[in-house]
C-alpha angles and dihedrals in degrees: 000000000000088000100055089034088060093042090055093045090048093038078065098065150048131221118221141196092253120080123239088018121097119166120227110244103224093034102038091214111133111233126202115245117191148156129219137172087344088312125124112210131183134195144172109241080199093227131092087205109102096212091052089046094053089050093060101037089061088049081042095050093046098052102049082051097056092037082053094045091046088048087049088050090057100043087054079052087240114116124162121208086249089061091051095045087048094061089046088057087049084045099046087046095049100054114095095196082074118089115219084252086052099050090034093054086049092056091051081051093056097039087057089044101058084044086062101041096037102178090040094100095058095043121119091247086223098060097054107106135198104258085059096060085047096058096047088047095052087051096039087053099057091046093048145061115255098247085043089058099045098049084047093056098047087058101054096049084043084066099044083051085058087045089053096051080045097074083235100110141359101223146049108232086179084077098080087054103107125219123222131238109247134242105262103248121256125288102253115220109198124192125258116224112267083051100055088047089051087044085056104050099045092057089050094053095038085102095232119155085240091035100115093040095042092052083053094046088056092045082045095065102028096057093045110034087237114167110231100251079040095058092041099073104034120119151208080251100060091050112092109185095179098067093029090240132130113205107216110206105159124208116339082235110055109000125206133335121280080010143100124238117279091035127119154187141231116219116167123226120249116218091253087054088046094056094046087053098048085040090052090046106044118151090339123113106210125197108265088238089049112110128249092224130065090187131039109191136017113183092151110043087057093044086056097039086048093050090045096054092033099235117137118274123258143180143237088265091052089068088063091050081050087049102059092035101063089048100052081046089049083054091263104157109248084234088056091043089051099061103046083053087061090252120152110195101075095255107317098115089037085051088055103039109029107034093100119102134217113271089252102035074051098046093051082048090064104046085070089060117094142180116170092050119075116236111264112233135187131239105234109205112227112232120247102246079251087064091044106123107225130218095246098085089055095045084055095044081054094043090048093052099047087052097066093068132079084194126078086205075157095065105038130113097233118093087214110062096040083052090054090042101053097037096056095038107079094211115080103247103160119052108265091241078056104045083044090057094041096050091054095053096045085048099045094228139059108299118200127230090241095059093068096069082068103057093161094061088044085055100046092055094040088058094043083057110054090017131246092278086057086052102048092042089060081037097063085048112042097042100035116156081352113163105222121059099181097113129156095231 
């Protein structure tokens, strides 16, 4: 039995040239095989190319030494700041929540961080005090830009944390190390209308080789709210015209933003995206994979269009601000708004960033607005007790609701169904703090009282979120042998 048991094993897998590397046999991936300090340790490299293998079995190998030699350090009771700093490094790749640009911006962090504090590395992380975290902290902030220190700062605290757990210290001396109020961002000018129209022409007809492509990259985002890296990899596939929908996925890679790979987001076309999309695509008939986009970035073409009408300058992230500004403006609700842009806290960040309006949308608001007239109002009359409406036709419309299903979703125990009931039944059954409640749970976020007024969004992205086989599966229970047909989803 040993015999066959070690064949097998061995039979799995495939010796190679290389030390330390041995391919599995079925798969054909190479795997890192190493010993340190008496420990065996495997690990995927994730490839079944064997350059690219070697490559990261030396990174691999580097970084379990150093992690070993860091772990020695703290059981002789000695750590360095460099030791501690190493195992935040370990720490800060190994996140997934982080995307490459995060972890790559932190590096450059910590990489500025050890310039101006040149002996920090070397120190015995235990002996470095708090004045001097403070001193460090007064002379970094007159060298670098507020957000920079701060950021700088969090991750030094963030190492002495890693010291503390450690066992390698008590305190935190980065704590004395102030952060700095930072510069309040720039006043963003967007364009009126007449103005972006004109913006776009004059970079189409700027004869530039990328002219055409460049004025449809900048409708492109204007007229979806795309970021720039989001625009770049959607496809023909991922517009469904059909529906009027376009699915944003982001890079295979990393996917969007505050997400993890593989999920997406739902953003409508307007009818202006919808006829630059018909317009791009003509009679052609472009690979689903193709992208929609020829360019994928046109910094310059704006900055020159911008400096040739004499408008301020602006940037691709401006045309989502333009975006979500001309919606609100359109009477768009900010929740609604939230989620096409890819947000996840039900509006709070839209209400904070995007609740400006444009100088003339402003300017016809405030004509509205009057002091030296007095409000007109109007006499209500009160009803004769006759003319009092009663409660009964209400408790029948209720009633009457409640008879065309062979379900009580409403009085069911799961969130979910009551959420999918109410919000396909037109008469108010459950209480509103209940279908609230209900509605939260069933999103999976805070759900604001507005956005039921609009039960059909709420659907859609309920849908997009567990899926239509999810849907149809609560459907065939909840509205079973019911007599109306006429749902939202």
């Amino acid at each position: 039995m040993k015999t066959n048991s070690s064949e097998n094993t061995e039979s799995r897998w495939q010796k190679t040239p290389v030390a330390n590397l041995v391919r599995h046999v079925q798969s054909g991936n190479y795997y890192a095989r190493i010993r340190v300090r008496g420990k065996l340790i495997w690990k995927s490299l994730k490839t079944d190319r064997i350059s690219v293998a070697k490559l990261r079995l030396g990174d691999f190998h580097k970084e379990e030494r150093q992690r070993a030699a860091t772990q020695a350090a703290v059981a002789r009771g000695k750590m360095t700041f460099g030791d501690a700093l190493e195992a935040y490094r370990q720490k800060l790749q190994n996140d997934p929540n982080f995307k490459p640009k995060t972890k790559e911006y932190y590096e450059f962090r910590i990489k500025a961080m050890l310039e101006s504090w040149p002996d920090l590395k070397n120190k015995d992380v235990s002996k470095i005090s708090r004045s001097e975290c403070e001193s460090w902290s007064i002379a970094n902030a007159k060298d670098a830009s507020s957000s920079s220190h701060n950021h700088t700062i969090g991750i030094l605290r963030q190492v002495f944390k890693i010291a503390i757990e450690a066992g390698a210290r008590y305190d935190n001396p980065a704590l004395a190390a102030k952060r700095v109020k930072e510069h309040t961002k720039k006043q963003i000018v967007l364009p009126e209308s007449s103005q972006f129209e004109k913006l776009v022409e004059e970079i189409r007809s700027s004869g530039s080789g990328f002219a055409k492509p460049s004025a449809e990259l900048v409708q492109f985002l204007a007229y979806g709210g795309f970021r720039k890296t989001e625009a770049n990899h959607i496809t023909w596939a991922d517009c469904d015209f059909a529906r009027g929908k376009i699915s944003v996925k982001g890079s295979p890679e990393t996917g969007l933003k505050w997400r993890r790979v593989g999920e997406s987001r739902i953003v409508p076309m307007i009818p202006e995206m919808r006829q630059l999309l018909e317009k791009i695509k003509g009679d052609k008939s472009p690979a689903p994979n193709a992208p929609v986009m020829q360019v994928f970035e046109c910094k310059k073409s704006i900055a020159t269009a911008c400096k040739k009408l004499g408008i301020p300058r602006f940037t691709h992230h401006d045309l989502r601000h333009l975006f979500a500004t001309r919606c609100i403006e359109s009477g768009v609700d900010i929740p609604t708004v939230s989620r096409w842009l890819g947000h996840k806290d039900g509006g709070a960040l839209a209400m904070k960033v995007y609740g400006h309006l444009r100088d003339q949308h402003s300017t016809n608001m405030a004509q509205k607005v009057t002091f030296l007239e007095e409000p007109k109002t109007d006499v209500a009359m009160q009803p004769s007790q006759k003319d009092k409406p009663t409660a009964e036709p209400q408790k029948k419309t209720t009633a009457q609701a409640k008879a065309t299903y062979s379900y009580p979703w409403w009085a069911s125990n799961n969130a979910v169904e009551v959420f999918l009931g109410q919000a396909n039944e037109p008469v108010q059954i459950v209480p509103q703090a209940k279908y609230i409640e209900a509605a939260k749970q069933a999103m999976g976020r805070e759900v604001f009282e507005q956005e039921l007024t609009e039960p059909q969004a709420l659907l859609e992205e309920f849908q997009e979120r567990v899926g239509i086989a999810t849907v149809e599966k609560l459907k065939s229970k909840i509205f079973i042998n019911q007599k109306k047909t006429n749902h939202l989803i």
